[in-house]
mmJSON file of the N, C-alpha and C atoms, coordinates in Angstrom:
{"data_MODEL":{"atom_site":{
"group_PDB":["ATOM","ATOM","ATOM","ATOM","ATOM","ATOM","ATOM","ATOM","ATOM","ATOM","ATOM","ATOM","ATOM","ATOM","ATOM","ATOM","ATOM","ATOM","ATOM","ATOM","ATOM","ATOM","ATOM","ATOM","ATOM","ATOM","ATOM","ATOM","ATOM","ATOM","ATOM","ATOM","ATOM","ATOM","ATOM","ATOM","ATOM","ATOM","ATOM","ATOM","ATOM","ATOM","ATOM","ATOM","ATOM","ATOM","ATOM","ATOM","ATOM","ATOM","ATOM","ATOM","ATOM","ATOM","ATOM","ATOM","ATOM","ATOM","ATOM","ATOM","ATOM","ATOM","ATOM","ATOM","ATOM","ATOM","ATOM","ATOM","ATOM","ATOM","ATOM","ATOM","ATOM","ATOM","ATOM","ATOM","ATOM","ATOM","ATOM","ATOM","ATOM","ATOM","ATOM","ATOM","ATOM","ATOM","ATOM","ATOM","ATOM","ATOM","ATOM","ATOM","ATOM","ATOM","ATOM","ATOM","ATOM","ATOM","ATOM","ATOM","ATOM","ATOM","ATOM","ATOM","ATOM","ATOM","ATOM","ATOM","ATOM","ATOM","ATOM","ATOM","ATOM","ATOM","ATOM","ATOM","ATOM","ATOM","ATOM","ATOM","ATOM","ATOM","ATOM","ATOM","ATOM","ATOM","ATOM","ATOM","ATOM","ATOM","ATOM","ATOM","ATOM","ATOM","ATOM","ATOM","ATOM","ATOM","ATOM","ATOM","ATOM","ATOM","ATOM","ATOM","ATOM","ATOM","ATOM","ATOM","ATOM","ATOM","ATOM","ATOM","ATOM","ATOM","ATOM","ATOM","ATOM","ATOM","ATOM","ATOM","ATOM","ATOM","ATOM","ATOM","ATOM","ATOM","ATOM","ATOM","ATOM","ATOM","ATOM","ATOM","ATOM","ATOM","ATOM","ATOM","ATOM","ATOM","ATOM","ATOM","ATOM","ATOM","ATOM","ATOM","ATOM","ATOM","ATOM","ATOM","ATOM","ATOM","ATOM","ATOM","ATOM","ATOM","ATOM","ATOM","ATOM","ATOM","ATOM","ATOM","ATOM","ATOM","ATOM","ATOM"],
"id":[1,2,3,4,5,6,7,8,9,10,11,12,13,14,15,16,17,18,19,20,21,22,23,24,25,26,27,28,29,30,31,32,33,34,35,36,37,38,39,40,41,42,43,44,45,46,47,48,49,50,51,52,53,54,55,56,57,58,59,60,61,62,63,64,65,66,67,68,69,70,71,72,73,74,75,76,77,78,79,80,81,82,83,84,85,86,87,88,89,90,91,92,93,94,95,96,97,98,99,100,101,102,103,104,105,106,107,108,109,110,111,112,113,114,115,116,117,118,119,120,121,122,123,124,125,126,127,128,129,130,131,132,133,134,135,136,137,138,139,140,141,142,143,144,145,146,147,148,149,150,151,152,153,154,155,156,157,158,159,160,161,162,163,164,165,166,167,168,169,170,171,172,173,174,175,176,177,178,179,180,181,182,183,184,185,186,187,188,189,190,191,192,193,194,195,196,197,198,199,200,201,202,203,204],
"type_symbol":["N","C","C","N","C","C","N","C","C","N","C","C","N","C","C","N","C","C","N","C","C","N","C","C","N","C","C","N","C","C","N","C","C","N","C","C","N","C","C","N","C","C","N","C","C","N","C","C","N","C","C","N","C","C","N","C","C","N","C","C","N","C","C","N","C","C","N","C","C","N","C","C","N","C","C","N","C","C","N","C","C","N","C","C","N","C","C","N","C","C","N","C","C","N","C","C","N","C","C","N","C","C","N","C","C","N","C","C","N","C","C","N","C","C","N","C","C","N","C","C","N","C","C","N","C","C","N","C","C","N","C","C","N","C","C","N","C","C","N","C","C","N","C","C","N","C","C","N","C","C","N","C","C","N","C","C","N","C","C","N","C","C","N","C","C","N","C","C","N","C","C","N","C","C","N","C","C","N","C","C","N","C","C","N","C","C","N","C","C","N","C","C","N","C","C","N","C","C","N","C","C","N","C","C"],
"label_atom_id":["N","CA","C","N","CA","C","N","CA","C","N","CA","C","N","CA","C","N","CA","C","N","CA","C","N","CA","C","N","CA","C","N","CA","C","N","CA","C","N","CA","C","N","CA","C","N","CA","C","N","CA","C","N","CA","C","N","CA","C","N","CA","C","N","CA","C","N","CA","C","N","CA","C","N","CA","C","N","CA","C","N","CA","C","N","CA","C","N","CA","C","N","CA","C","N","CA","C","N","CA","C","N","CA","C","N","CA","C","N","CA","C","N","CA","C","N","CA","C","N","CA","C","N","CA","C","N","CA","C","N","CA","C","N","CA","C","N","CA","C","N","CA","C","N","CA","C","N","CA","C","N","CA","C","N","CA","C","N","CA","C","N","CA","C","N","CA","C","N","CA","C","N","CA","C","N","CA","C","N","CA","C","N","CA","C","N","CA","C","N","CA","C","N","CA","C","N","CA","C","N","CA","C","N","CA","C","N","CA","C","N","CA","C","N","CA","C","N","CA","C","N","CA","C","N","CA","C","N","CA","C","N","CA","C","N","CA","C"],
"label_alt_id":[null,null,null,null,null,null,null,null,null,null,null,null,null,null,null,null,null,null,null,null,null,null,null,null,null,null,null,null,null,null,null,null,null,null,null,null,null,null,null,null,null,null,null,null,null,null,null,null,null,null,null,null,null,null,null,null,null,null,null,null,null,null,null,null,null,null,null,null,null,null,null,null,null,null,null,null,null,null,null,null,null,null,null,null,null,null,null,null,null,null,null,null,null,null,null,null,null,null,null,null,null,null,null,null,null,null,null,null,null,null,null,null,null,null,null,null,null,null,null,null,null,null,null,null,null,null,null,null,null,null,null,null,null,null,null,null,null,null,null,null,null,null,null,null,null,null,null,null,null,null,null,null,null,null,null,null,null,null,null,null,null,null,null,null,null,null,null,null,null,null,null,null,null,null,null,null,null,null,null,null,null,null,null,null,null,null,null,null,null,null,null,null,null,null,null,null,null,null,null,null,null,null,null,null],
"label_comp_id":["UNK","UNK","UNK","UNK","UNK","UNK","UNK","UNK","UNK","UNK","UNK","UNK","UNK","UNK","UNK","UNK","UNK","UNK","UNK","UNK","UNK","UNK","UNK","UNK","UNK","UNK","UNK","UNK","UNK","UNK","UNK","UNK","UNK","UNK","UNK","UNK","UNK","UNK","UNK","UNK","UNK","UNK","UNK","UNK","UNK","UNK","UNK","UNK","UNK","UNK","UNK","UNK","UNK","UNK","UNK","UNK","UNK","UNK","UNK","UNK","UNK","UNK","UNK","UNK","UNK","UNK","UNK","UNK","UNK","UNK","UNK","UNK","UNK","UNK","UNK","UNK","UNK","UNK","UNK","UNK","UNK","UNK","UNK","UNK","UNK","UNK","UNK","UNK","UNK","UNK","UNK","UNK","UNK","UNK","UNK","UNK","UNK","UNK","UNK","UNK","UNK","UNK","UNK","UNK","UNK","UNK","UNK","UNK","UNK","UNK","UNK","UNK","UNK","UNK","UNK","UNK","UNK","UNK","UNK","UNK","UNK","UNK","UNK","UNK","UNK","UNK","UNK","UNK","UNK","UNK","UNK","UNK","UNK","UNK","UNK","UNK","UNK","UNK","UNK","UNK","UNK","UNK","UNK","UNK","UNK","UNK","UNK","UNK","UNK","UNK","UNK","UNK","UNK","UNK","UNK","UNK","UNK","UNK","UNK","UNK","UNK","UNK","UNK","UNK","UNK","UNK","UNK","UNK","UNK","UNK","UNK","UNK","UNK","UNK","UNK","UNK","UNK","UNK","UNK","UNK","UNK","UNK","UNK","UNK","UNK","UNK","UNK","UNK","UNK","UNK","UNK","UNK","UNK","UNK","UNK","UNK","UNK","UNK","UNK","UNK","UNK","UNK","UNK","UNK"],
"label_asym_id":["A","A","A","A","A","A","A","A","A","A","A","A","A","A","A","A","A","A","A","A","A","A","A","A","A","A","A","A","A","A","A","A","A","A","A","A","A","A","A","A","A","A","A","A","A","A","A","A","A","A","A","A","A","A","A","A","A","A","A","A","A","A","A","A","A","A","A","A","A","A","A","A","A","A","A","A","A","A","A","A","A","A","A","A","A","A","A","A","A","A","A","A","A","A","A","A","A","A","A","A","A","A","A","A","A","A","A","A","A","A","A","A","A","A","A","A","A","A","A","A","A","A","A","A","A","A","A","A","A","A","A","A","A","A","A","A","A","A","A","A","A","A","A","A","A","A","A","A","A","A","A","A","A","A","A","A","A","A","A","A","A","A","A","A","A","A","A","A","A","A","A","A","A","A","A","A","A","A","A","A","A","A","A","A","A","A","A","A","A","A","A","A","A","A","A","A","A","A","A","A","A","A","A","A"],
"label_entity_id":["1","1","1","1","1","1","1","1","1","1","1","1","1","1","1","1","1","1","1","1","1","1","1","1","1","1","1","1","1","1","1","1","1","1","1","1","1","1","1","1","1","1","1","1","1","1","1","1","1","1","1","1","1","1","1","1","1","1","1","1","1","1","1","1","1","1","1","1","1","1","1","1","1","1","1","1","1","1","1","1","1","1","1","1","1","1","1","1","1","1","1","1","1","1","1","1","1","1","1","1","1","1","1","1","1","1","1","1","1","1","1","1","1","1","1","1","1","1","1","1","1","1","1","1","1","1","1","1","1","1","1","1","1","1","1","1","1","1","1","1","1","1","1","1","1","1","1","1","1","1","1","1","1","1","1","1","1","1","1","1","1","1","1","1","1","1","1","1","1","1","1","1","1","1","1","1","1","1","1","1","1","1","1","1","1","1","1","1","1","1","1","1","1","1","1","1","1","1","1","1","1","1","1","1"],
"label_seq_id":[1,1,1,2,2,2,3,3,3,4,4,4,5,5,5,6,6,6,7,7,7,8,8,8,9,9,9,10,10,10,11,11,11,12,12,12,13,13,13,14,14,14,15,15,15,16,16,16,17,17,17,18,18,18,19,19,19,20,20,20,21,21,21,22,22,22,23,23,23,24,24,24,25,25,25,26,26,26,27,27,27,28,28,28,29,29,29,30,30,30,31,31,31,32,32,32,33,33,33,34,34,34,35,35,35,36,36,36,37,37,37,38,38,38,39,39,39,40,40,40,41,41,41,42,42,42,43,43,43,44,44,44,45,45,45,46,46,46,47,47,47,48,48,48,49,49,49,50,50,50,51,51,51,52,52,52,53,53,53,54,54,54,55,55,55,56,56,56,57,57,57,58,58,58,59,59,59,60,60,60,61,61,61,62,62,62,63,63,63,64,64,64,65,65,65,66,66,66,67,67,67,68,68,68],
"pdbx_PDB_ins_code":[null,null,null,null,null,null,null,null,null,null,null,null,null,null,null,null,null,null,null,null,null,null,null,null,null,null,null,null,null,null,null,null,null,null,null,null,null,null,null,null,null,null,null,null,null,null,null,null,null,null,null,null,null,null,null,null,null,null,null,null,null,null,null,null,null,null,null,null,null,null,null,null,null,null,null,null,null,null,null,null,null,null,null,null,null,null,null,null,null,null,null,null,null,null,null,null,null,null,null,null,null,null,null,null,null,null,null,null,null,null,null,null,null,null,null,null,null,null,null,null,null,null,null,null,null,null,null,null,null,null,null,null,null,null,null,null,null,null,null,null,null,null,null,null,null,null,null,null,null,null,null,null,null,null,null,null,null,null,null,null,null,null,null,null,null,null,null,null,null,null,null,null,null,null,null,null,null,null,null,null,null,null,null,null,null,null,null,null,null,null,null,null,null,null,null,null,null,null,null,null,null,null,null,null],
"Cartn_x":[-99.121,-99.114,-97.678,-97.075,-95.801,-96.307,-94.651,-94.406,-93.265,-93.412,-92.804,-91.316,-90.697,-89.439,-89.38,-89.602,-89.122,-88.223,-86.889,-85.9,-85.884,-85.165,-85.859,-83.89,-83.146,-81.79,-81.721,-81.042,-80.74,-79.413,-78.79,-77.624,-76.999,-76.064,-75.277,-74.797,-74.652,-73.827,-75.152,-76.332,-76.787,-78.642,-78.705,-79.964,-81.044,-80.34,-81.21,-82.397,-83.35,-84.287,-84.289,-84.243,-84.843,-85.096,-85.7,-86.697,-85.727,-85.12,-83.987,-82.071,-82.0,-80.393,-79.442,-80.08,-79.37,-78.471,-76.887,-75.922,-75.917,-76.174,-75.548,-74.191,-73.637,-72.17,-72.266,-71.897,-71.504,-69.979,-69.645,-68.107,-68.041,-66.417,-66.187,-65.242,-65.161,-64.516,-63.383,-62.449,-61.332,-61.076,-61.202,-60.526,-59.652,-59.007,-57.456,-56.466,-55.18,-54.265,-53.275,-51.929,-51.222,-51.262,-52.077,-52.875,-53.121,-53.746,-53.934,-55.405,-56.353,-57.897,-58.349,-58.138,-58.441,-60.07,-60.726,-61.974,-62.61,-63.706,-64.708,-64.963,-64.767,-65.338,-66.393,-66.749,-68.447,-68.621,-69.755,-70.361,-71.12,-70.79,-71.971,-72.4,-73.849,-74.436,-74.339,-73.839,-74.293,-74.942,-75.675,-76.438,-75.263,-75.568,-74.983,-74.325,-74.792,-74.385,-72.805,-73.371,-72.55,-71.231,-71.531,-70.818,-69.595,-69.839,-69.277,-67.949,-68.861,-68.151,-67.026,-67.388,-66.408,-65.171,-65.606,-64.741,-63.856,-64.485,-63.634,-62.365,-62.536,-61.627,-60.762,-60.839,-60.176,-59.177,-59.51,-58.822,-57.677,-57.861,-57.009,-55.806,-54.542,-53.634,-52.501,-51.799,-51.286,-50.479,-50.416,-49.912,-51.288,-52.546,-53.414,-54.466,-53.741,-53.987,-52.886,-51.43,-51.098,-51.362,-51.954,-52.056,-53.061,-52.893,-53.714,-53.804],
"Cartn_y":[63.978,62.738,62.262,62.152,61.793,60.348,59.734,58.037,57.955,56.803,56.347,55.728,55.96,54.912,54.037,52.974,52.056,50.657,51.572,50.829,49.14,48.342,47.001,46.444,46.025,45.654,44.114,43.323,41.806,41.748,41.135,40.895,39.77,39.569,39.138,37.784,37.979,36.426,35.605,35.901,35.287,35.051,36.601,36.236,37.152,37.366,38.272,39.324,39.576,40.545,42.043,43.234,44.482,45.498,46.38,47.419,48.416,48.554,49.562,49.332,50.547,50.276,50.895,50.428,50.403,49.78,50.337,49.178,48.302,48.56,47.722,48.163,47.439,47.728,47.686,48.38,48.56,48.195,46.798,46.771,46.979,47.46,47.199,46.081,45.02,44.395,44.397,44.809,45.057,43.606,43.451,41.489,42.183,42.982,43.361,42.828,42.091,41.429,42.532,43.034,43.507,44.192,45.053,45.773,45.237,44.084,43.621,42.666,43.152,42.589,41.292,40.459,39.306,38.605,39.25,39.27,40.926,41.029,42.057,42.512,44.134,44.339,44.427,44.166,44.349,44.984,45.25,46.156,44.706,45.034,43.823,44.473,44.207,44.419,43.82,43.662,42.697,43.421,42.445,42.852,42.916,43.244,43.658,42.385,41.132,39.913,39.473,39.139,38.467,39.511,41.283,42.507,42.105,41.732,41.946,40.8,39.211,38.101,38.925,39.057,39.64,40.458,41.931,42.59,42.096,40.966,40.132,39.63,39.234,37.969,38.74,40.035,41.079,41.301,41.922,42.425,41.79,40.383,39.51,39.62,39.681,39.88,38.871,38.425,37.414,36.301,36.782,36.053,35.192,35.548,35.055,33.793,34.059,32.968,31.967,32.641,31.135,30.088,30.715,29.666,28.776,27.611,26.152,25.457],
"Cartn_z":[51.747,52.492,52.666,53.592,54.152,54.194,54.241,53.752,54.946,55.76,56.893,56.437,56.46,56.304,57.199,56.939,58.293,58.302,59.238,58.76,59.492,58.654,59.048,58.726,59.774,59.554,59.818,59.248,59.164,59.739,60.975,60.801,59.839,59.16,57.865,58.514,59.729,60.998,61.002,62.02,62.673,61.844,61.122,60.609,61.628,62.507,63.637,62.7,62.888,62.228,63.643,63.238,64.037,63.223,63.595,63.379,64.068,65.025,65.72,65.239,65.44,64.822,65.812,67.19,68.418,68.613,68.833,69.068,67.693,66.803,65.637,64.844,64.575,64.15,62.327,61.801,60.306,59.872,59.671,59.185,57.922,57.176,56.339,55.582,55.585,55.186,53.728,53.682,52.051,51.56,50.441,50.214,49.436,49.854,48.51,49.789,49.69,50.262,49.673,50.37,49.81,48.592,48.538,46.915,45.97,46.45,45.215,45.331,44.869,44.896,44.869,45.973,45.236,45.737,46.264,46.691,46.619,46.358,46.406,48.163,47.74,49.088,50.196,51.013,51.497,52.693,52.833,54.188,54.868,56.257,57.251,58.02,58.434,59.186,60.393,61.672,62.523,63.917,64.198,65.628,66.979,68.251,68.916,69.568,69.671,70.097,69.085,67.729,66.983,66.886,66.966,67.07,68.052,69.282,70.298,69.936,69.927,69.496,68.427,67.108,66.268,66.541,67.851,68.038,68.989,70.242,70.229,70.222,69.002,68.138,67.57,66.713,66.354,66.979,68.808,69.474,70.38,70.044,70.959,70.386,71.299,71.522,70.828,69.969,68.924,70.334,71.826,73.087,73.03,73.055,72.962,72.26,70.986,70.137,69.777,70.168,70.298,71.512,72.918,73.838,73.317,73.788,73.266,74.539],
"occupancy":[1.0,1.0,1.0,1.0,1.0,1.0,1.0,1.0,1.0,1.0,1.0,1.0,1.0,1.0,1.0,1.0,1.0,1.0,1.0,1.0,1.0,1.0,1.0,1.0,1.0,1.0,1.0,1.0,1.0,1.0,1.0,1.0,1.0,1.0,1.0,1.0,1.0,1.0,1.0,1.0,1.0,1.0,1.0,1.0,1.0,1.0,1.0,1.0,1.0,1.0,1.0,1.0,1.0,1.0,1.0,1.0,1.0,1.0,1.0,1.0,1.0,1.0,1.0,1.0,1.0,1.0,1.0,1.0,1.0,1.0,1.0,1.0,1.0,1.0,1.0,1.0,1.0,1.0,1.0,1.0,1.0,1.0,1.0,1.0,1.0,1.0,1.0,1.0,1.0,1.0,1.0,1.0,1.0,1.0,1.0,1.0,1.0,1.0,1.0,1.0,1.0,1.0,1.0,1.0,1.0,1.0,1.0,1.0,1.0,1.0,1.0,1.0,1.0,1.0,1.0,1.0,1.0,1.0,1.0,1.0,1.0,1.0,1.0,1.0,1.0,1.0,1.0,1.0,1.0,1.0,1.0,1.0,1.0,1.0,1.0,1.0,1.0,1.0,1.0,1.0,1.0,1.0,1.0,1.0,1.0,1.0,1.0,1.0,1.0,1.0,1.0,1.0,1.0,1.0,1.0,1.0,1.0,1.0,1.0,1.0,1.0,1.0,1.0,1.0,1.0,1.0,1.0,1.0,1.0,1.0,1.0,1.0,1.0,1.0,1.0,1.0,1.0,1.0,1.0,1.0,1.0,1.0,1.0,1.0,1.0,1.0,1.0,1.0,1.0,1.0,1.0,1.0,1.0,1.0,1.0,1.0,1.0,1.0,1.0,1.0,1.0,1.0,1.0,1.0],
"B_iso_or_equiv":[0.0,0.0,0.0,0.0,0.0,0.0,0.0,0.0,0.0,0.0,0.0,0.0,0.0,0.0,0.0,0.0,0.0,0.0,0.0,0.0,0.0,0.0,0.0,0.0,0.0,0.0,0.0,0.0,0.0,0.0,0.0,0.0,0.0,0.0,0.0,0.0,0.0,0.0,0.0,0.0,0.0,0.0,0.0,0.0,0.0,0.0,0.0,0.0,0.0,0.0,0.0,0.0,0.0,0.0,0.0,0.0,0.0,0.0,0.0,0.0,0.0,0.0,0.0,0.0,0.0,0.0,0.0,0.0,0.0,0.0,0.0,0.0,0.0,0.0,0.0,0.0,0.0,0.0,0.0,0.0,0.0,0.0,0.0,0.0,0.0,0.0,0.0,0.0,0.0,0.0,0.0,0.0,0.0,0.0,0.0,0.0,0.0,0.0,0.0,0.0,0.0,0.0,0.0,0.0,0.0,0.0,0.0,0.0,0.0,0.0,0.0,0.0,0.0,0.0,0.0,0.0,0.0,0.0,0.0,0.0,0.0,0.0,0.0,0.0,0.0,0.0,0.0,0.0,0.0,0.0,0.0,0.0,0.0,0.0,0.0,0.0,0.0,0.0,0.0,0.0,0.0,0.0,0.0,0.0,0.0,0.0,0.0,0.0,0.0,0.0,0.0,0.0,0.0,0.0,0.0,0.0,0.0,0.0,0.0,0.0,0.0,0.0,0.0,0.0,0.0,0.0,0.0,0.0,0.0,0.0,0.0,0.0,0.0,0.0,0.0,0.0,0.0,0.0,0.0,0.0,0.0,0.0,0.0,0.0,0.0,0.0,0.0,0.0,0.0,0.0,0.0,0.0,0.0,0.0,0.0,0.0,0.0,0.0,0.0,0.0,0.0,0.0,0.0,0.0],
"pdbx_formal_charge":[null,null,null,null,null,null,null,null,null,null,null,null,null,null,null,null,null,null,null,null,null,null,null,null,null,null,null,null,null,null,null,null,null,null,null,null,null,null,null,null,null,null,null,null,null,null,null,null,null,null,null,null,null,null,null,null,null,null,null,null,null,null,null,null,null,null,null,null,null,null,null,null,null,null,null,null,null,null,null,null,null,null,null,null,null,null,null,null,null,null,null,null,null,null,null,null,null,null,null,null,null,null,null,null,null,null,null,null,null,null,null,null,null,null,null,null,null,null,null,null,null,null,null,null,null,null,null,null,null,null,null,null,null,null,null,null,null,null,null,null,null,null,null,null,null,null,null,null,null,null,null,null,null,null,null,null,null,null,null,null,null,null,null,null,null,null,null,null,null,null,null,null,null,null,null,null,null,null,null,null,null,null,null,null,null,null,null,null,null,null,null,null,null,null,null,null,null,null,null,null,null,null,null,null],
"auth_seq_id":[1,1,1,2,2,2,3,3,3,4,4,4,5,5,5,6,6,6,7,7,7,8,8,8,9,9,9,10,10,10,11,11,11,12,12,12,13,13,13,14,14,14,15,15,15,16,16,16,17,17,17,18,18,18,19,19,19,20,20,20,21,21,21,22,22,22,23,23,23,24,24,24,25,25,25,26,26,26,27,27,27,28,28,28,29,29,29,30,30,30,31,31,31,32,32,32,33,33,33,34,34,34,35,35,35,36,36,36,37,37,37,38,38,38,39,39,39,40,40,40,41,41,41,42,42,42,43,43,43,44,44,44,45,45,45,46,46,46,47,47,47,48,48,48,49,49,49,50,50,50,51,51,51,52,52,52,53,53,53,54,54,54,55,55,55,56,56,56,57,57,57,58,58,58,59,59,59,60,60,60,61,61,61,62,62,62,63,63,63,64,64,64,65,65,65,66,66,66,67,67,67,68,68,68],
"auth_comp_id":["UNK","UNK","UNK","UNK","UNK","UNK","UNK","UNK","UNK","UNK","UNK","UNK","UNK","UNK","UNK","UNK","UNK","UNK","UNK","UNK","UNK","UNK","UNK","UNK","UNK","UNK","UNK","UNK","UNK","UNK","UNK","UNK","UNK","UNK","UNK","UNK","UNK","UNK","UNK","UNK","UNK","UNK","UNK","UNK","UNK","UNK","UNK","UNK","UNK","UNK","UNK","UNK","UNK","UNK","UNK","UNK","UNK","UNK","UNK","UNK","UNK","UNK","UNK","UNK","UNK","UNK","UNK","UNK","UNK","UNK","UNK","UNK","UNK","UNK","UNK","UNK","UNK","UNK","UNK","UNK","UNK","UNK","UNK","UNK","UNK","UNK","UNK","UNK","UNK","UNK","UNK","UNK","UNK","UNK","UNK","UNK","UNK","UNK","UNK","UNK","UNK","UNK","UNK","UNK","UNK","UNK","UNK","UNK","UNK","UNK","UNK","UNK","UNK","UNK","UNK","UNK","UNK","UNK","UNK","UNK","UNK","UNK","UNK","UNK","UNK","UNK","UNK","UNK","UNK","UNK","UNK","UNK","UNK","UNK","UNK","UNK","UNK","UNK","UNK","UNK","UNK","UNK","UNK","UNK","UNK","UNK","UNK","UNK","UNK","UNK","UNK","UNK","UNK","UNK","UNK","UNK","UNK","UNK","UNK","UNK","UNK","UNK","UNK","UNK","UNK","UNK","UNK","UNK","UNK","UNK","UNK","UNK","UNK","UNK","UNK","UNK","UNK","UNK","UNK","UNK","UNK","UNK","UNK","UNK","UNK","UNK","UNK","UNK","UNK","UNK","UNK","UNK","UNK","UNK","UNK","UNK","UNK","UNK","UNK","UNK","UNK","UNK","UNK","UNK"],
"auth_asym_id":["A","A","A","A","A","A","A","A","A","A","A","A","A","A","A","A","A","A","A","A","A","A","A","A","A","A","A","A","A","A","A","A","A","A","A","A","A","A","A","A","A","A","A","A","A","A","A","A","A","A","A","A","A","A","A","A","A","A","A","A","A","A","A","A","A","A","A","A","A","A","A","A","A","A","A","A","A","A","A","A","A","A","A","A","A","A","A","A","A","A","A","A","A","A","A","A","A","A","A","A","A","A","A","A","A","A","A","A","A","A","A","A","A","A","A","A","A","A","A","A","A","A","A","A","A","A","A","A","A","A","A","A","A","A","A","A","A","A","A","A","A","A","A","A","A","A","A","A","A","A","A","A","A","A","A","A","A","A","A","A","A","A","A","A","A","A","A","A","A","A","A","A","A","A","A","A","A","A","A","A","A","A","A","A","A","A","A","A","A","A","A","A","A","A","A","A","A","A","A","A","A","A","A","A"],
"auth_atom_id":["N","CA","C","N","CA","C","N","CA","C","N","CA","C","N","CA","C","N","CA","C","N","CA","C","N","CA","C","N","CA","C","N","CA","C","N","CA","C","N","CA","C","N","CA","C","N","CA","C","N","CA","C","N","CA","C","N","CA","C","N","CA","C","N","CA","C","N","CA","C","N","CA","C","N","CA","C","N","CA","C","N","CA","C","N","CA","C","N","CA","C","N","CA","C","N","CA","C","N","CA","C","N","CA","C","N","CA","C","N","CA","C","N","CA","C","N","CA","C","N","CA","C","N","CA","C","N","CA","C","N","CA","C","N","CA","C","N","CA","C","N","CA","C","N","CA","C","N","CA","C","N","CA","C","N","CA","C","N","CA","C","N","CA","C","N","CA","C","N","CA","C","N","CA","C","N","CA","C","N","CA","C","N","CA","C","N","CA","C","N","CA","C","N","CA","C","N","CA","C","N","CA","C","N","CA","C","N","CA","C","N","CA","C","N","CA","C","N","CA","C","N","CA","C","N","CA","C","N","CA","C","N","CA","C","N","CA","C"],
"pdbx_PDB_model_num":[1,1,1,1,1,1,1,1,1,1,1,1,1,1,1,1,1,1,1,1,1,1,1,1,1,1,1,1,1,1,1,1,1,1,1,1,1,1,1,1,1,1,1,1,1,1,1,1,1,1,1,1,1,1,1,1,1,1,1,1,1,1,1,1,1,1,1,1,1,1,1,1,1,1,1,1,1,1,1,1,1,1,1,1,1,1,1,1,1,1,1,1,1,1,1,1,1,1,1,1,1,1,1,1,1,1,1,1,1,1,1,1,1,1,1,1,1,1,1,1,1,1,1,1,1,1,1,1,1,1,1,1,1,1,1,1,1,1,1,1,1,1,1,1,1,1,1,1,1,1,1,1,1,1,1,1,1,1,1,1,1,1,1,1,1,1,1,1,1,1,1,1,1,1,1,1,1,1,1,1,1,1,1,1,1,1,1,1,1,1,1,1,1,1,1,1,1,1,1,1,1,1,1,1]
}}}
């Protein structure tokens, strides 16, 4: 008798619930600053919405965040 795995993912941002792991992003986040640990590291899950927002914000350009 075979047993179904059925994967069930939460994004970590928004709370989103799915059953597919289409377009979901796996980060890794380091909390070591200059080698030196000052937070624990973690894995996130996020869905493809909150994903996008994140990569985002990442990718903007430092011309970018100083305009106001």
């Amino acid at each position: 008798m075979a047993t179904e795995h059925i994967l069930k993912l939460t994004c970590d941002i928004c709370r989103t619930h799915s059953e597919s792991a289409y377009s979901w992003a796996r980060i890794h986040i380091s909390g070591s600053t200059k080698s030196v640990g000052l937070m624990p590291d973690r894995n996130y899950d996020l869905c493809p919405e909150c994903w996008r927002a994140v990569h985002k914000m990442i990718h903007k350009s430092p011309a970018d965040t100083t305009k106001r």
